[in-house]
Structure formats: C-alpha cells, structure tokens
C-alpha positions as CSV (number, residue, x, y, z in Angstrom):
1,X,-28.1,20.4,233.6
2,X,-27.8,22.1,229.7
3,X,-27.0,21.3,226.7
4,X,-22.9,21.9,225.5
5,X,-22.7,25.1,223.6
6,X,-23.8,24.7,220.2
7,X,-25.8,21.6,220.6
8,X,-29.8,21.8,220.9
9,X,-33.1,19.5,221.4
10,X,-35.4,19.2,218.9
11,X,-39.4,18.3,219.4
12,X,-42.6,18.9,218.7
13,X,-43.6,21.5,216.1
14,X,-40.0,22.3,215.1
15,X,-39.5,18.5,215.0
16,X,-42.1,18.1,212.9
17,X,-41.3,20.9,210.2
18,X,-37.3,19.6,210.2
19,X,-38.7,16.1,209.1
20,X,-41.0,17.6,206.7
21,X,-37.8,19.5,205.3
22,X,-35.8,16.4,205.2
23,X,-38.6,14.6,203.9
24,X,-38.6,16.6,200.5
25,X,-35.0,17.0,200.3
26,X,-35.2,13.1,200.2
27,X,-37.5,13.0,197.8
28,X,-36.0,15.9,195.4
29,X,-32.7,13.8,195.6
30,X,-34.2,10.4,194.7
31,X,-36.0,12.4,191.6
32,X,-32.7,13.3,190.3
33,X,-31.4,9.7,190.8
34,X,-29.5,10.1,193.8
35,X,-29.0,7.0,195.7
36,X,-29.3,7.3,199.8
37,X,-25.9,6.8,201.7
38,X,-24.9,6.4,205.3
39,X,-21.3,7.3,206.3
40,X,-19.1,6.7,209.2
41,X,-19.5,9.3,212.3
42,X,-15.9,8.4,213.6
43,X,-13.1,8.6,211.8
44,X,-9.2,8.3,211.5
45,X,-7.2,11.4,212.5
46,X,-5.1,10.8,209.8
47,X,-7.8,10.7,207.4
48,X,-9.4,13.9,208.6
49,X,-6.7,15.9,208.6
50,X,-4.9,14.9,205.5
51,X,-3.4,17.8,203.4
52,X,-5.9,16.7,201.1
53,X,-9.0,17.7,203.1
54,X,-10.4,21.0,204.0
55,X,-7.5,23.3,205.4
56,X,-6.1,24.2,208.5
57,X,-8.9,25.8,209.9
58,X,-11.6,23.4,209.3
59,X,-8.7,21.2,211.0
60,X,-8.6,23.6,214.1
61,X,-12.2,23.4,214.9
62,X,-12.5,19.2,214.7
63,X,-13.7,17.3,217.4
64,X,-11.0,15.4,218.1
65,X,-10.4,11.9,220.9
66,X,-9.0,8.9,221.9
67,X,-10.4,5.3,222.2
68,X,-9.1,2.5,224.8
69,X,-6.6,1.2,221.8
70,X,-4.7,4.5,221.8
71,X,-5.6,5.1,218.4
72,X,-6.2,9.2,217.3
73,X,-9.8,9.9,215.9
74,X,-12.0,12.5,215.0
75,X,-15.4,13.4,214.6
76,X,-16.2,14.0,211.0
77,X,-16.4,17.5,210.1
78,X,-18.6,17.5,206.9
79,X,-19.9,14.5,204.6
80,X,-17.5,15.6,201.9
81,X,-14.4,13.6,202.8
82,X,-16.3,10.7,204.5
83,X,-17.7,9.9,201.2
84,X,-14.2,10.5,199.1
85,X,-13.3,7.5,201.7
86,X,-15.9,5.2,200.9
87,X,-15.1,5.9,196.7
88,X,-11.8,5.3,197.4
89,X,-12.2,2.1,199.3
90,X,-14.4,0.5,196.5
91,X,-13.1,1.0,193.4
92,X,-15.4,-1.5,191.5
93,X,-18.5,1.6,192.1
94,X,-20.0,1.8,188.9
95,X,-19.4,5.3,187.0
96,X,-21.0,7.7,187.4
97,X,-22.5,7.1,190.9
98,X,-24.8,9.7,192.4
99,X,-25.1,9.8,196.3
100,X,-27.1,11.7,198.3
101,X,-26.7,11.7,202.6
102,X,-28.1,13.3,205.3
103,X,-26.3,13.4,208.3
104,X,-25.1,15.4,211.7
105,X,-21.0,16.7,211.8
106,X,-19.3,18.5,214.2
107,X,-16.9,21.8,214.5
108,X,-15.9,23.3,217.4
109,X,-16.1,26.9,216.0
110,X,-17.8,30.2,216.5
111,X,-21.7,30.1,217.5
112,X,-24.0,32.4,216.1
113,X,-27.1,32.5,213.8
114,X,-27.5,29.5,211.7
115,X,-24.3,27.8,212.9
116,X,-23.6,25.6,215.3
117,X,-21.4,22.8,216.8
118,X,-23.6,19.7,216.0
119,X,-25.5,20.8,212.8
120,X,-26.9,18.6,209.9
121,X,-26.0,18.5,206.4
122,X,-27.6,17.3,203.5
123,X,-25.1,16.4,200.7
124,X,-25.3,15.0,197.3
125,X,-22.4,14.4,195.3
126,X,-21.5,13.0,191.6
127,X,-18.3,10.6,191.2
128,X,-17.7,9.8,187.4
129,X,-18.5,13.0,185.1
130,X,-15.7,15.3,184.4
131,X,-17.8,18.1,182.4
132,X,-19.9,21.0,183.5
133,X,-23.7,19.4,183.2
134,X,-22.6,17.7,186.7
135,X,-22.1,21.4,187.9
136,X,-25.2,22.1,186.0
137,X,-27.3,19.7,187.2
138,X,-26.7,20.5,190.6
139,X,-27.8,24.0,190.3
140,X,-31.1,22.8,188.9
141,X,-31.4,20.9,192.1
142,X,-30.9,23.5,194.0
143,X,-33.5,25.9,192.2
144,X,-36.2,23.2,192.4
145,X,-35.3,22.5,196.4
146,X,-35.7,26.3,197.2
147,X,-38.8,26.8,194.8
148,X,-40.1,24.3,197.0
149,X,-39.1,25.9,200.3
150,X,-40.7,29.2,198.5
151,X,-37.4,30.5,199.3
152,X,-36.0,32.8,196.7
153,X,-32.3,32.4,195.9
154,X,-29.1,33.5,194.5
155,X,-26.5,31.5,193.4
156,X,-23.4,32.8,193.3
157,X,-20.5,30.9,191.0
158,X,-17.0,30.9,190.0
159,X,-13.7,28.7,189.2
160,X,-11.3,28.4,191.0
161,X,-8.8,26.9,188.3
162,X,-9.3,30.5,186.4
163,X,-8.8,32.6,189.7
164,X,-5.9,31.2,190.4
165,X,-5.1,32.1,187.1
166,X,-5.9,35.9,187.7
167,X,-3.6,35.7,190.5
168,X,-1.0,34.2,188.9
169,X,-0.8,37.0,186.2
170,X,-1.3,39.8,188.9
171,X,1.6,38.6,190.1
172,X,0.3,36.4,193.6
173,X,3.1,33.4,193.9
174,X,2.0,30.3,194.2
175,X,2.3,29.5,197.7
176,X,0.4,32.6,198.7
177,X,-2.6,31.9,196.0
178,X,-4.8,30.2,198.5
179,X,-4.3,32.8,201.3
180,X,-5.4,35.3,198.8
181,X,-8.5,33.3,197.5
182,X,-9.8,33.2,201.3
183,X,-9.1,36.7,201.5
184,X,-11.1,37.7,198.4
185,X,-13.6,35.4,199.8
186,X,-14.4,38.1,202.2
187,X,-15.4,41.0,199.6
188,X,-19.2,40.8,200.6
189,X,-18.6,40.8,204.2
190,X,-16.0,43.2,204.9
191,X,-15.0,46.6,203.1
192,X,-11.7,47.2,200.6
193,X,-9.9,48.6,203.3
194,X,-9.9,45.6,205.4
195,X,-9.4,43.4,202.3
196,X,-5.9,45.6,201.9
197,X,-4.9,45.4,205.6
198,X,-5.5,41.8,205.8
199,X,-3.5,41.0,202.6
200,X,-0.2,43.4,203.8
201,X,-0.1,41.0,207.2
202,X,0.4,38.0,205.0
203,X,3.1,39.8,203.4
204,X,2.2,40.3,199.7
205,X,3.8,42.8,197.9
206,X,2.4,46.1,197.3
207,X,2.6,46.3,193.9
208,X,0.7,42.6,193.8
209,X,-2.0,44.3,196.4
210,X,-2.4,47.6,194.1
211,X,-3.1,45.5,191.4
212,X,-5.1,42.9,193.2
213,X,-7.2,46.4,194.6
214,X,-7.8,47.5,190.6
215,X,-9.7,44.2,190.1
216,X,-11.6,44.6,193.4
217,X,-12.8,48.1,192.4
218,X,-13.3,47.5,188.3
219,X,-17.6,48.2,188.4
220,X,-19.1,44.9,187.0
221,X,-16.4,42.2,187.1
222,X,-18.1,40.3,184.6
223,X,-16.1,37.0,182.7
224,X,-16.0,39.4,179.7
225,X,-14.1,42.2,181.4
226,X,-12.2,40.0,183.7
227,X,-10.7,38.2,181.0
228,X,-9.4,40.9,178.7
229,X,-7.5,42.7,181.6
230,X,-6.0,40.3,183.3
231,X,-4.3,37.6,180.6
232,X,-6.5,34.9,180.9
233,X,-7.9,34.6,177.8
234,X,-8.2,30.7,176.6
235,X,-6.4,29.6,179.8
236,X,-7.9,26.0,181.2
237,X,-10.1,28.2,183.9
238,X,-11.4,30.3,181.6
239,X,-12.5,27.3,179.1
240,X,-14.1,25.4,181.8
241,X,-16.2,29.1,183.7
242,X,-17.5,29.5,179.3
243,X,-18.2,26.0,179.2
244,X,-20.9,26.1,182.3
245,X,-21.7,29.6,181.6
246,X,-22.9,28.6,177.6
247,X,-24.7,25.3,179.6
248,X,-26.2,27.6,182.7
249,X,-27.5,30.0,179.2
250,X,-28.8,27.1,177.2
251,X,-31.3,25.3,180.1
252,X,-32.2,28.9,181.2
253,X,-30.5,29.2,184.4
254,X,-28.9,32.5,184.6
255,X,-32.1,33.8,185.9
256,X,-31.2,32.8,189.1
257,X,-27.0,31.8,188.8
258,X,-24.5,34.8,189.0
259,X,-21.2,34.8,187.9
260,X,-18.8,35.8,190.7
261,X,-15.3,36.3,190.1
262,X,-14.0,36.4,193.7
263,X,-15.6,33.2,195.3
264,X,-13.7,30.6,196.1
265,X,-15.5,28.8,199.1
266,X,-12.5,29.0,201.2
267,X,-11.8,25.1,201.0
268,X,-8.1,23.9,199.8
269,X,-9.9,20.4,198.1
270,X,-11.8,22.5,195.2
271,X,-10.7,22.1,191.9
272,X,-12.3,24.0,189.4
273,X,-16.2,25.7,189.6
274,X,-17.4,26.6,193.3
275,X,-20.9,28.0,194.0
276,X,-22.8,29.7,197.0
277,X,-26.7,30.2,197.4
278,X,-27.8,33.1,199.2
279,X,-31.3,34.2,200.3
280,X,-32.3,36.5,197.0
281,X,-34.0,38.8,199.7
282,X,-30.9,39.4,201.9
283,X,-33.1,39.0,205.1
284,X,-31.0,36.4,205.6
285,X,-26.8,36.3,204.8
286,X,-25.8,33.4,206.0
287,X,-25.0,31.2,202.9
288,X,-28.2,28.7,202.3
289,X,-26.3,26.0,200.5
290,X,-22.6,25.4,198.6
291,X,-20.7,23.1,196.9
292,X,-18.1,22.7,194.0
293,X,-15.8,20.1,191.8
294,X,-13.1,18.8,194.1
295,X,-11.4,15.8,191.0
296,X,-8.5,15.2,192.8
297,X,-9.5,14.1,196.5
298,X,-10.5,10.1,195.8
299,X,-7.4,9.4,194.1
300,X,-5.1,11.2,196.5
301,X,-7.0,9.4,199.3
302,X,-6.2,6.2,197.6
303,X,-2.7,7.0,197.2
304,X,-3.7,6.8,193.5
305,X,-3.0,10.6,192.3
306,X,-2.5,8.8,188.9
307,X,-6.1,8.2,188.8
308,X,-8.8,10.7,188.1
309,X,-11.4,10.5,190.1
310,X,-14.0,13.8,189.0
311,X,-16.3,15.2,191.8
312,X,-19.0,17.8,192.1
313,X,-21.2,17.9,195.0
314,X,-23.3,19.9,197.3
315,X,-24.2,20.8,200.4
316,X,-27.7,22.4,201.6
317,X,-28.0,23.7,205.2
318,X,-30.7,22.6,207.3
319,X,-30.1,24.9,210.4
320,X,-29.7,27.8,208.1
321,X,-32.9,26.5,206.0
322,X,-35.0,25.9,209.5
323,X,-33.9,29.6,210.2
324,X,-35.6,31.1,207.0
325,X,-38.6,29.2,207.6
326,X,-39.0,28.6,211.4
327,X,-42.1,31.6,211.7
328,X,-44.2,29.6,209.1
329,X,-47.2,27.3,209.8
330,X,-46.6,23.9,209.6
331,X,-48.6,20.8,208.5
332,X,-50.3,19.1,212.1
333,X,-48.5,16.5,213.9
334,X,-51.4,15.2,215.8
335,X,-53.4,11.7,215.1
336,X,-55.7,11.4,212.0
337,X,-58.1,9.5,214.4
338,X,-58.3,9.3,218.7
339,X,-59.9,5.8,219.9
340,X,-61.4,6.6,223.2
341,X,-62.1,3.6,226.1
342,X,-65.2,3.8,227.8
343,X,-65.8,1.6,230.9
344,X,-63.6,-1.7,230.6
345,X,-63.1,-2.0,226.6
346,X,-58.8,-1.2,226.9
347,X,-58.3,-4.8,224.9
348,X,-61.0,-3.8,222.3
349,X,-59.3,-0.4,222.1
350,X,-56.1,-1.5,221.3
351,X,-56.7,-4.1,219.1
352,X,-59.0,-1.3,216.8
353,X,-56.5,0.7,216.7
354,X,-53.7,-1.6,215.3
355,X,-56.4,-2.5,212.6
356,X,-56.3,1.2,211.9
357,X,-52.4,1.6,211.9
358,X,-52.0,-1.3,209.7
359,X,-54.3,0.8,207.2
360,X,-51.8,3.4,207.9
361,X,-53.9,5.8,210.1
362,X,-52.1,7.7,213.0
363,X,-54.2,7.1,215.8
364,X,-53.9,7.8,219.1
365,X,-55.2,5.6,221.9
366,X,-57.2,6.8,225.1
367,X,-57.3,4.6,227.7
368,X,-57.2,7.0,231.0
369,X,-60.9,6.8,232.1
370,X,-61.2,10.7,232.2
371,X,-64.8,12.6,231.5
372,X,-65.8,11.6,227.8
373,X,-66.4,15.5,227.7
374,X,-62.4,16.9,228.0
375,X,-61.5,13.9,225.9
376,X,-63.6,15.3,223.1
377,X,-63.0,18.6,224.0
378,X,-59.3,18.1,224.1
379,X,-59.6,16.6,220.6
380,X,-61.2,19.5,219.3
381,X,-59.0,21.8,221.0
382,X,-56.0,20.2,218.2
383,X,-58.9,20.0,215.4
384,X,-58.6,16.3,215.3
385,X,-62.0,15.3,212.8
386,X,-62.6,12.1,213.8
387,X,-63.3,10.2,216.9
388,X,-63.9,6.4,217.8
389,X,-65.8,5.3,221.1
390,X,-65.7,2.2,222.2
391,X,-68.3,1.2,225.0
392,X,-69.2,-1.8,226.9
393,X,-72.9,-1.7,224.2
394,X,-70.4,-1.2,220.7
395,X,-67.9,-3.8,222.2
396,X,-70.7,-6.3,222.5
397,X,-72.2,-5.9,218.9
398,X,-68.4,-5.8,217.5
399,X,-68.9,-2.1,216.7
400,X,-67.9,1.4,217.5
401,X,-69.4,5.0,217.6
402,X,-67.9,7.4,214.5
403,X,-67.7,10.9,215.9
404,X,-67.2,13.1,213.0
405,X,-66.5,16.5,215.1
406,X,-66.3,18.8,212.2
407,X,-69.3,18.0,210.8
408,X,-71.2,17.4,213.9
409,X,-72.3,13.8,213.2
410,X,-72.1,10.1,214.8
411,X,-72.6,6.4,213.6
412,X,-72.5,2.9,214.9
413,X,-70.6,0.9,212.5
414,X,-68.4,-2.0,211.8
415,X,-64.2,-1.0,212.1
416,X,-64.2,-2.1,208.7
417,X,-67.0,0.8,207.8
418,X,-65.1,3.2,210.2
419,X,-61.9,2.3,208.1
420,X,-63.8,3.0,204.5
421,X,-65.2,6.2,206.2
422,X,-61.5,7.6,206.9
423,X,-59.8,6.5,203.7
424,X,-62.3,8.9,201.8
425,X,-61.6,11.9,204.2
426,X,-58.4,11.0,205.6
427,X,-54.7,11.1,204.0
428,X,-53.2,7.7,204.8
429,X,-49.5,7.3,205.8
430,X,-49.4,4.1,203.6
C-alpha cells in the first residue's frame, strides 16, 4: 500500500503550518477585497483543452477519464480556466469582480522539488479593469503575502504584447512567435548555447537566431535599451510595459519588481504583462508565485470574442511556499486546556468541556482512567498550561480543580471562574 507518485498525506505539525499558511493567505485576500470562490474539480474535455487554454503541454500532462454516460472529462489543471468558465457562464457579474480560491489541481508531469501531481493553488484574479493598477495591485499583494512569510522576493515582469513585438521586428514569423517565447523563457535555466540549439530544431532561420542571440547577449536589457534597438518604440506593448513601469515607480515598488525582457510564462492564454516571484536569496529556484493579464479567454469561452472581457490574476504556490518554510517552528496544535476524569465523573467531563468549547477553548477530554501522574506529566511534556480535574468531591460541589502547570498553582472553583481564569491567559478561537 502507497501513495500514487506525486500525491502525499498531510498531518500533524506540517498540517498545522499549511492551515496556518492558508489561513493568512485568506485573510491577505479578503483585505484586498477579494471575495472566496469554489470551482468545479471535474470538467469538460472540451473545455480543458480548448485552443484557448494553456497549450499543448499543459494539455499532455491532464488527468484525463470517462464517466458511465460516455462523456470525455478531465481533471482541472489550474484554477485559471475554471474561473474564466464560471465569468463566462454569468454574464450579469458585476464589474470589476475580485475572486480569490484555494484549491487542489492535477498534472501528470515531472516530479521533483516543489512539484507534484496533486498540488494546491491559491489564485486570485480581477475580471473588469483593463489598466495596469490591476497588475499593480497584484504585486502589492504579493509583497505583503511574502513580508508576511519573511520570505524575501523578486518579482520578475514583462509583456508579452511588446515581446512579440521584438520578435516580430527580429524577423520571428508569426506562427513560430510562441515557440520562441517558451524558448527565451528558458534563459535563467539553461546557457546561450542550448537556447541556439534548441531554436535551430524548430527551424528558425539563422539570420532570425543571430539576431535573436544579439538581444540575449546585450549586458542590461533594460526597456530603455530594448526599445531603441529593436523598433519598438511607441508600439502597443511598449505603451502598456511604461504604463505599469511609471505605476510600479510611483507606489514605490521597484524595490522589489524587475523588469525582464524575456519572460513570458510559457502559457498561450497571456495577453499582455506576465510576472514571476522568485526567492530573492536563490536558496530556493523554483518560482514562488506567477500570474499575468489573459483579456481574451472569457469572451472566447463564451463564444463572444466580440466582447472584452480584461483579466489579471495570480497564482501563489503552496508546495513551493511549504518548501521555503518547512524547517521553521510552528505555532502549537495541542489543546488550550485538558479536562481530566477521576473516578466515575465521564458525564461531568464532557459536559465541562462543551461549556468550554462553546467559549471557544480547544480542550481536550481525558476519560481513560490512567495514573493522574502521566496524565499531568503527559501534559507538561506538550507545555499545555492549564489543567481541569474533575473528581467524585468537585463533581459533588458543582466545581473543578484549576491546575495552572506553569505557574505551579491549583484552585477549586466554579467552570464559570475556570472559564474567566482562561479568557485572561488564554487566546480564544472565538
């Protein structure tokens, strides 16, 4: 008996520091007005593999299967397209509409660190605003999630509207443009070398790869540079990368947002900007987080490529997050509070501690009769502060015995007084 390849269990302390993750990504959302969302699992085949969706390899590694009717589905792959369906099936959503979801999806591809076959993603997307504070606000999120995490970061951005533009002037024909972007996607993973091999297979000219190979090698391909060389220069692409490069300036983001004229996320669905985050540190390089402007998926969906639907969204990785922090101490998960049965007091016990739960105090019960002494002991052992006995004398006078193990005290009191005791030392869940 094991788990598939790519799949795992997860319990106790890692358990407990992934809901603690999820937790504040939740929270962080909600605080930039992102509503919660919950989208289907299963999908259409045809909706998953659409020419409008994320390419023919994403395709390659989905899950896909039959049910009793005959019909062809598929497991969904990301939260990206999943959401584009439910926009598309309700056009009355008012505009702009900010989702946020949390979710598992599936890819039957390549295992290694941080990436699996059954992984969760935590998305948020905005349907409705066509300029670059969408893109902007998104990388604020993303600085305030990781500050959080006390994760330093890089984010890594481009367009890629105005590196298809590049292409088109080196002389890259249309048909081969998004080849090429996946290619240049490689830069900071493989050498110039490879990047040349890999580009004569798919049959580009050599003149188009020489020149291709002079914009690989200029020394800082900054906009400025990259724009005066290569006949860009007031192009739509180029507007739109100044636009949320005068916005990332202005709310004091370039600090930690880089400029990255061969990114292009390796996605067919993107539009315009893409963006990347990468552990600042480079302990870690696996990509942290991603995201982009993908305006044309809803209405092409819809059958509606008439209508405009604009997109940005995001997508933070919690395997590759739980990988970055996994070494770290991690808030308890035991009980603010153990109720321990001595001699025949189980009822009493119980019903004290669902007075305490209702006040929003995990507490564990104790009903197994062993040795008062490991009981306390194993309390201590998991520096759990306080304990209630309950004994045939406290049942009688409607009491119980307050053990207060750090500071080495004990009271007979009401459950009413033990309950006042714990709201002053104790955080409630309430």
């Amino acid at each position: 008996m094991q788990n598939v390849k790519g799949t795992y269990d997860y319990f106790g302390a890692e358990q407990v520091m992934r809901k603690q993750v999820r937790a504040m990504l939740e929270k962080t959302f909600e605080l930039y007005d992102f509503s919660g969302m919950e989208t289907t699992i299963l999908n259409g085949l045809e909706l998953l593999t659409s020419k409008y969706t994320g390419g023919e390899e994403i395709v390659r590694e989905m899950y896909q299967l039959t049910d009793q009717g005959n019909r062809s589905l598929g497991l969904r792959y990301d939260l990206t397209i999943p959401f584009a369906k439910v926009v598309a099936l309700n056009p009355g959503l008012a505009m702009p509409y900010k989702r946020y979801e949390i979710g598992k999806v599936f890819r039957d591809g390549p295992v290694k660190r941080g990436r699996m076959r059954e992984f969760m993603q935590c998305d948020a997307d905005i349907v409705g605003i066509s300029g670059p504070e969408a893109e902007a606000e998104f990388m604020q999120l993303a600085i305030e999630v990781f500050r959080k995490l006390d994760i330093p970061i890089v984010i890594r951005w481009n367009n890629v509207r105005f590196l298809g533009e590049i292409l088109d002037f080196i002389g890259v024909p249309d048909q081969d443009k998004t080849s090429v972007m996946l290619t240049l996607d490689k830069m900071k993973k493989v050498g110039t070398n490879d990047i040349k091999q890999e580009l004569i297979q798919k049959g580009i000219k050599s003149e188009t790869i020489d020149r291709l190979l002079e914009l690989i090698d200029l020394e800082n391909p900054t906009l400025a540079n990259v724009t005066a060389n290569y006949g860009v220069d007031g192009k739509t692409g180029v507007m739109e990368v100044l636009s949320l490069q005068n916005l990332i300036q202005q709310t004091g983001l370039e600090a930690c947002c880089v400029f990255d004229p061969f990114l292009s996320r390796g996605l067919t669905f993107y539009t315009g900007t893409v963006y990347e985050i990468f552990d600042a540190s480079l302990n870690y390089t696996s990509s942290l987080g991603s995201g982009g402007r993908y305006d044309a998926i809803i209405g092409q969906l819809g059958g509606r490529e008439d209508i405009q639907y604009p997109c940005v969204g995001i997508s933070f990785g919690m395997e590759s997050i739980m990988e970055m922090i996994r070494n770290r101490p991690i808030l308890t998960s035991e009980p603010s509070v153990v109720v321990i049965s001595i001699g025949e007091t189980i009822a009493e016990v119980l019903a004290i501690s669902a007075k305490l739960r209702a006040e929003g105090f995990r507490t564990r019960t104790e009903t197994s009769g062993r040795k008062l002494k490991k009981s306390l002991a194993a309390a201590a052992s998991k520096e759990i502060r306080f304990i209630l006995l309950v004994g045939e004398d406290e049942s009688k006078l409607g009491k119980v015995r307050l053990k207060d193990m750090s500071m080495n005290t004990e009271s007979v009191v009401t459950v009413q007084e033990a309950i006042h005791i714990l709201s002053k030392n104790i955080l409630s869940y309430n």
